[in-house]
C-alpha positions as CSV (number, residue, x, y, z in Angstrom):
1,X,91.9,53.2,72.8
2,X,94.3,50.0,73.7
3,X,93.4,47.8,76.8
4,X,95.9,48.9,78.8
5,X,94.4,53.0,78.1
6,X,90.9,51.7,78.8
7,X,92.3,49.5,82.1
8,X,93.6,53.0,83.4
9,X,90.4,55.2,82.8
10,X,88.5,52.5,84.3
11,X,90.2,52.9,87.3
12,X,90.3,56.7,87.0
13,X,86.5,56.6,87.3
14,X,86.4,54.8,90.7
15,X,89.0,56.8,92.1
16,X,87.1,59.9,91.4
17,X,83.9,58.6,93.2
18,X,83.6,56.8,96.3
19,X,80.1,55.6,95.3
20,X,81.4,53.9,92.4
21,X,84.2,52.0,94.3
22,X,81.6,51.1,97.0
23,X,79.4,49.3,94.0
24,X,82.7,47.7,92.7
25,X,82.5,45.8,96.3
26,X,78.7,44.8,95.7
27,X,78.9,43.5,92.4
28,X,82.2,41.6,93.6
29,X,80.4,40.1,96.9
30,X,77.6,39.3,95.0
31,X,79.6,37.4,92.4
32,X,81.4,35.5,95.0
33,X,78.6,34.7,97.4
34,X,76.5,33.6,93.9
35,X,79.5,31.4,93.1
36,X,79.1,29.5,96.7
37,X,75.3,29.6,96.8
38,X,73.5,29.8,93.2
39,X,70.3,30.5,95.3
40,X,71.7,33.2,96.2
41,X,70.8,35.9,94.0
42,X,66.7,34.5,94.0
43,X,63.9,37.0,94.2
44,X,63.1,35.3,97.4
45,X,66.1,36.0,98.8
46,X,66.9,39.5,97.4
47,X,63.2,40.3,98.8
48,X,64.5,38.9,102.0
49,X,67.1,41.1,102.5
50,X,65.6,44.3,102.1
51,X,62.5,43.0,104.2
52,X,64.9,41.6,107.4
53,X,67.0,44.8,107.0
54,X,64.8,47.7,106.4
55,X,65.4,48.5,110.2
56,X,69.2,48.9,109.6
57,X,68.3,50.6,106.1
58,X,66.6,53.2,107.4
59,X,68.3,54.0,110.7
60,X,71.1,54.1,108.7
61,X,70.0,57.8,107.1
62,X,69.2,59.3,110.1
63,X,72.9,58.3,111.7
64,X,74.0,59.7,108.2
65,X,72.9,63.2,109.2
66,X,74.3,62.6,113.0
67,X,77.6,62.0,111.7
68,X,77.7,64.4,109.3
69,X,77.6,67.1,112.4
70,X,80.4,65.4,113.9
71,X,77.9,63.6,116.6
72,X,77.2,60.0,116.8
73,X,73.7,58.3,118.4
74,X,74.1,55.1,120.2
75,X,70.6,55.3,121.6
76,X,68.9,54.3,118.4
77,X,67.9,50.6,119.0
78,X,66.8,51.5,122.9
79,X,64.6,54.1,121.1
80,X,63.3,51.7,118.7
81,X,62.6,49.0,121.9
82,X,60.6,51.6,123.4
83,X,58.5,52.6,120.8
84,X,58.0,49.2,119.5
85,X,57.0,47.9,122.8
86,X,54.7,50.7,123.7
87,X,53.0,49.9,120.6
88,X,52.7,46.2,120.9
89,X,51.5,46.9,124.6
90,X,48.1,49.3,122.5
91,X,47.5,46.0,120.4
92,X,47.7,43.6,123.4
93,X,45.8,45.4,125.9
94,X,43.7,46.0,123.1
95,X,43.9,49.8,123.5
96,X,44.1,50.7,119.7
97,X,45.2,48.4,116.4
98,X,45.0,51.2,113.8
99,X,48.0,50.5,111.6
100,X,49.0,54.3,110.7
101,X,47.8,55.6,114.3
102,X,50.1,53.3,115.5
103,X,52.9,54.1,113.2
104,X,52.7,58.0,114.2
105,X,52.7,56.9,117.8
106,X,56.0,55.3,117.5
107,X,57.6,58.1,115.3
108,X,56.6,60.4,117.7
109,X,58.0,58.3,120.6
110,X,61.2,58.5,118.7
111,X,60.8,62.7,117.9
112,X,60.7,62.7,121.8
113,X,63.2,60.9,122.6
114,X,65.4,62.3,119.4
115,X,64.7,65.9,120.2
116,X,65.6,65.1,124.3
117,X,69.2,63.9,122.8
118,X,69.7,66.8,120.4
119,X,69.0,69.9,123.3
120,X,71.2,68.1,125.6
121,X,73.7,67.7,123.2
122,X,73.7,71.3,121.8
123,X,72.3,73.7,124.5
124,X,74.0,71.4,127.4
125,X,77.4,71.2,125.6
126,X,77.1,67.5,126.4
127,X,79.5,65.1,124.4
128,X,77.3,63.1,121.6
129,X,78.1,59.9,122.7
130,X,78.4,60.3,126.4
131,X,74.7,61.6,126.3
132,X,73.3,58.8,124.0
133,X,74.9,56.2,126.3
134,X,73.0,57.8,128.9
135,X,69.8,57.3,127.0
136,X,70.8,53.8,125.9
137,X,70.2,52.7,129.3
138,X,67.5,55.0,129.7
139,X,64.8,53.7,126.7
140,X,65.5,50.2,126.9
141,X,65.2,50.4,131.0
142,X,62.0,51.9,129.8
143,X,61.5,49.5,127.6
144,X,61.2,46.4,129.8
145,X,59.4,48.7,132.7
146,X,56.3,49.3,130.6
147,X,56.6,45.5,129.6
148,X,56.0,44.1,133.0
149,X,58.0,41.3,132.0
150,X,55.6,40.3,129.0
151,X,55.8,40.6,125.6
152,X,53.4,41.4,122.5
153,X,53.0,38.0,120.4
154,X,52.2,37.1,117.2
155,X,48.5,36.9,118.5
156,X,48.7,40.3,119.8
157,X,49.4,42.2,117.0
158,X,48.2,39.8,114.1
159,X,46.2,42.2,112.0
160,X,48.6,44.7,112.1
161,X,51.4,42.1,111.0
162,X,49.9,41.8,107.8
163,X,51.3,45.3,107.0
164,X,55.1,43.8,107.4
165,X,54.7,40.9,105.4
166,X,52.5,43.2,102.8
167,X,54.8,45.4,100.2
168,X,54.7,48.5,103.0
169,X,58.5,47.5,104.4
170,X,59.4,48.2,100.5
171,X,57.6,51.2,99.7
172,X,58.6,52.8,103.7
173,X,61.9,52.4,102.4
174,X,62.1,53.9,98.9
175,X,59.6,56.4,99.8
176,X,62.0,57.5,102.8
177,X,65.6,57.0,100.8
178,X,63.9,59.8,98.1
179,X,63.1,62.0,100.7
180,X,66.6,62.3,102.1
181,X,68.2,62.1,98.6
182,X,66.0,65.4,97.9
183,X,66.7,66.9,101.3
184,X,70.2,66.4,101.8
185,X,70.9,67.0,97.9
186,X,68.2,69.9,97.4
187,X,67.4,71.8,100.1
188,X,68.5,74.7,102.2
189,X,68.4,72.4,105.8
190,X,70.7,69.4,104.1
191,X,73.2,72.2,103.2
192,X,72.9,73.4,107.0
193,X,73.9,69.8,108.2
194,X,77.1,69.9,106.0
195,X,77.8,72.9,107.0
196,X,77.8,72.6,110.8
197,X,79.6,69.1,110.0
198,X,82.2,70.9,108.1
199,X,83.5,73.9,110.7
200,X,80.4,74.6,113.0
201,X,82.1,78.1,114.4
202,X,82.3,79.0,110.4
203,X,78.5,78.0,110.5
204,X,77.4,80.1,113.1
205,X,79.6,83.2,111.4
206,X,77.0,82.6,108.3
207,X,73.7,83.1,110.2
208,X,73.3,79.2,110.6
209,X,71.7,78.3,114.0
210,X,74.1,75.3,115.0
211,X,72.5,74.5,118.2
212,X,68.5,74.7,116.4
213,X,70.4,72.4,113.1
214,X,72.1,69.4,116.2
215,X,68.4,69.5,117.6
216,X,66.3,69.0,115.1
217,X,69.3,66.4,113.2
218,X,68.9,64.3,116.6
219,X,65.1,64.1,116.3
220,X,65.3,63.2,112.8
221,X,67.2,60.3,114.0
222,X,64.7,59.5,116.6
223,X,61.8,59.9,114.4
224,X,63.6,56.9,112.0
225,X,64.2,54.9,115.1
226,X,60.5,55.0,116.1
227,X,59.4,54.4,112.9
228,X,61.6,51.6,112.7
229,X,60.1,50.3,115.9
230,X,57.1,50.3,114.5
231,X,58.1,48.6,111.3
232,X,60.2,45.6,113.5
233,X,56.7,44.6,115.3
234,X,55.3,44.6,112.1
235,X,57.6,42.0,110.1
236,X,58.7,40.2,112.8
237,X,55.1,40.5,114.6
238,X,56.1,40.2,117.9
239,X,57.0,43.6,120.3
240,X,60.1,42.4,122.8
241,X,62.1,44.7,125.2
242,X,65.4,43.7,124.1
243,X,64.4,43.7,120.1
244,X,67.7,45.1,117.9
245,X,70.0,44.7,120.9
246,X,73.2,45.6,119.9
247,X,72.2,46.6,115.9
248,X,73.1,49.9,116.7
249,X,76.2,49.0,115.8
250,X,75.4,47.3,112.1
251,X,73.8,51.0,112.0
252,X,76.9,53.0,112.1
253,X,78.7,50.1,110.5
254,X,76.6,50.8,106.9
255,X,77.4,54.5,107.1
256,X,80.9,54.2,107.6
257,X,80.9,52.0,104.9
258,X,79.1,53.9,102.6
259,X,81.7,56.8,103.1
260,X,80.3,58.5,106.0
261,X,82.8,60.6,107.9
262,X,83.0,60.5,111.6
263,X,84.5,63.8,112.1
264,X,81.6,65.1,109.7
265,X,81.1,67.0,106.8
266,X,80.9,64.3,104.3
267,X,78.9,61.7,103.1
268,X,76.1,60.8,101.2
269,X,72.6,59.4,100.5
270,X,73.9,57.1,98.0
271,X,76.9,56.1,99.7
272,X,75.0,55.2,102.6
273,X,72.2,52.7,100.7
274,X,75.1,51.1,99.0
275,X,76.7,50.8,102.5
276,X,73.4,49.5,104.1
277,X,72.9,46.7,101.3
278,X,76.5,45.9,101.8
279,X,75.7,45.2,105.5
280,X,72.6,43.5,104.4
281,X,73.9,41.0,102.1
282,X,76.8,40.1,104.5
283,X,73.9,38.8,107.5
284,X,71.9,37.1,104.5
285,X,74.8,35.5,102.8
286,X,77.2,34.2,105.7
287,X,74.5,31.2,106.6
288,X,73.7,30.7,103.2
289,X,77.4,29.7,101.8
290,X,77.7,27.6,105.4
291,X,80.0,29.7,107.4
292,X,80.0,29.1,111.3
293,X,77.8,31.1,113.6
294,X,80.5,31.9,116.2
295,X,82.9,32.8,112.8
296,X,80.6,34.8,111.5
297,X,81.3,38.0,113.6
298,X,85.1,37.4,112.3
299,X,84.6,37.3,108.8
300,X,82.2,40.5,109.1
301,X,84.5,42.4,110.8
302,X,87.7,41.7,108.5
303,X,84.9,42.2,105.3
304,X,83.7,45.5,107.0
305,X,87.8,46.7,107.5
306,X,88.7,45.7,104.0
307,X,86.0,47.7,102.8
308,X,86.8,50.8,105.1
309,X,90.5,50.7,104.2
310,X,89.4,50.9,100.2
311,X,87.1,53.8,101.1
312,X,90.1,55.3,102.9
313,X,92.4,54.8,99.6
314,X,89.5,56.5,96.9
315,X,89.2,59.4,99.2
316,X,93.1,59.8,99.1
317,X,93.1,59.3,95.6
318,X,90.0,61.9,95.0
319,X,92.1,64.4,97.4
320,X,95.2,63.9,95.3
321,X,93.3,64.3,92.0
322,X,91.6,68.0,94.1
323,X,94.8,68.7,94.5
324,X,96.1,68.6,90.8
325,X,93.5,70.1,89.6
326,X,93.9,73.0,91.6
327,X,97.7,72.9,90.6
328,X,96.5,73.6,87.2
């Protein structure tokens, strides 16, 4: 096979998957960044990022499964305040400082206020994002209530700290990624959330329960967000009202990277990670390689768009190649 042969087949593979275009962009950033910043590509570093961004790692799975309905959450970092404050408040009032009892406390914070979104959302007719605004306000209002304008140190919650500068951050997260690769890969509920993504009214014909499916996809969401309220107090060991402010957007950001339609119906696991770590390595490398703080949001944004637009152009190339096949 001459160059020119193996130059075209090359780029016949990453047309045909969106997954394989999106770790053409890594490898490339990587590179780059590496080139700038030799310490880049450290185990520190690398540990670094998945530790700092395990919150935006894991969020970033549950919003997979809102968007693939067609819905959107922008309630997910006021959900993770809440939990993580409520929890910092157990360990500072010294109420409780078991590590998991804590943990479930959070996730089940989040189930509460996940579930809350999802029956307003399906049985109220409510539009996703106008109800999630709602509860934006809501759980971080909630948030600095229960704080009484105080905060959970590093003093406060120093023996359960230890668990976010421990290996748990890692293992929470690969344990959690296999778990939705299986489910949403494997299982008769991940087929359900494409489905109602894809044409709900088609779903409903099948025997799916649509409004039972957006419920229980919402409280997945908020179970990720309390967990990852639990997870923030523990690497950054300190519980704050206004922790994440404004990540909720770095959240939606990964998925859409990774692939993730907002009209639903597609996306994936993979996708997603790769768009997470994409996300990740922009926050970590910026500083590194000396760029500005106030330029910083501009070269994220124009990195973020480039990457969009060459996730727009595989999918037209994959629907083009659909298209000839069925041709055949």
């Amino acid at each position: 096979m001459n160059s020119k042969a193996q130059k075209k087949s090359i780029w016949k593979t990453i047309g045909k998957s969106r997954e394989a275009s999106l770790v053409l962009v890594l490898i490339v950033l990587c590179v780059v960044v590496t080139i700038m910043n030799p310490t880049f590509m450290s185990i520190k570093n690398i540990g670094e990022i998945f530790r700092n961004n395990s919150l935006t790692m894991i969020m970033a799975l549950g919003m997979l499964c809102v968007l693939l309905t067609g819905g959107i959450d922008i309630s997910i970092t006021s959900t993770l305040a809440f939990a993580g404050m409520t929890i910092g408040l157990l360990q500072k009032y010294d109420i409780l400082h078991n590590t998991f009892l804590l943990f479930v406390i959070a996730m089940a914070i989040g189930i509460g206020c996940g579930v809350l979104n999802g029956v307003i959302i399906s049985r109220g007719k409510v539009t996703p994002i106008i109800c999630t605004m709602g509860f934006m306000y809501i759980w971080r209002g909630l948030a600095y209530v229960i704080s009484n304008s105080s905060w959970a140190s590093g003093a406060d919650v120093a023996g359960y700290s230890d668990f976010g500068q421990s290996a748990g951050p890692y293992v929470i997260l690969v344990v959690v990624y296999v778990v939705f690769f299986i489910m949403m890969k494997w299982t008769k509920f991940g087929r359900k959330i494409y489905a109602v993504g894809s044409n709900a009214e088609a779903a409903r014909i099948s025997g799916i329960n649509v409004n039972n499916t957006l419920t229980a996809v919402y409280g997945i969401m908020g179970l990720l967000a309390g967990l990852a309220g639990a997870l923030s107090v523990s690497v950054y060991a300190s519980a704050q009202p206004n922790m994440q402010y404004g990540k909720e957007m770095d959240v939606i950001a990964a998925c859409v990277i990774g692939g993730v339609s907002m009209s639903g119906g597609r996306g994936s696991v993979v996708g997603t990670f790769i768009g997470a770590l994409i996300m990740a390595i922009i926050a970590k490398a910026l500083p590194l390689i000396g760029i500005d703080s106030i330029a910083q949001n501009t070269i994220k944004g124009v990195i973020i768009l480039v990457v969009v637009i060459l996730n727009v152009i595989t999918q037209r190339m994959m629907d083009k190649q659909n298209l000839e096949r069925r041709a055949m």
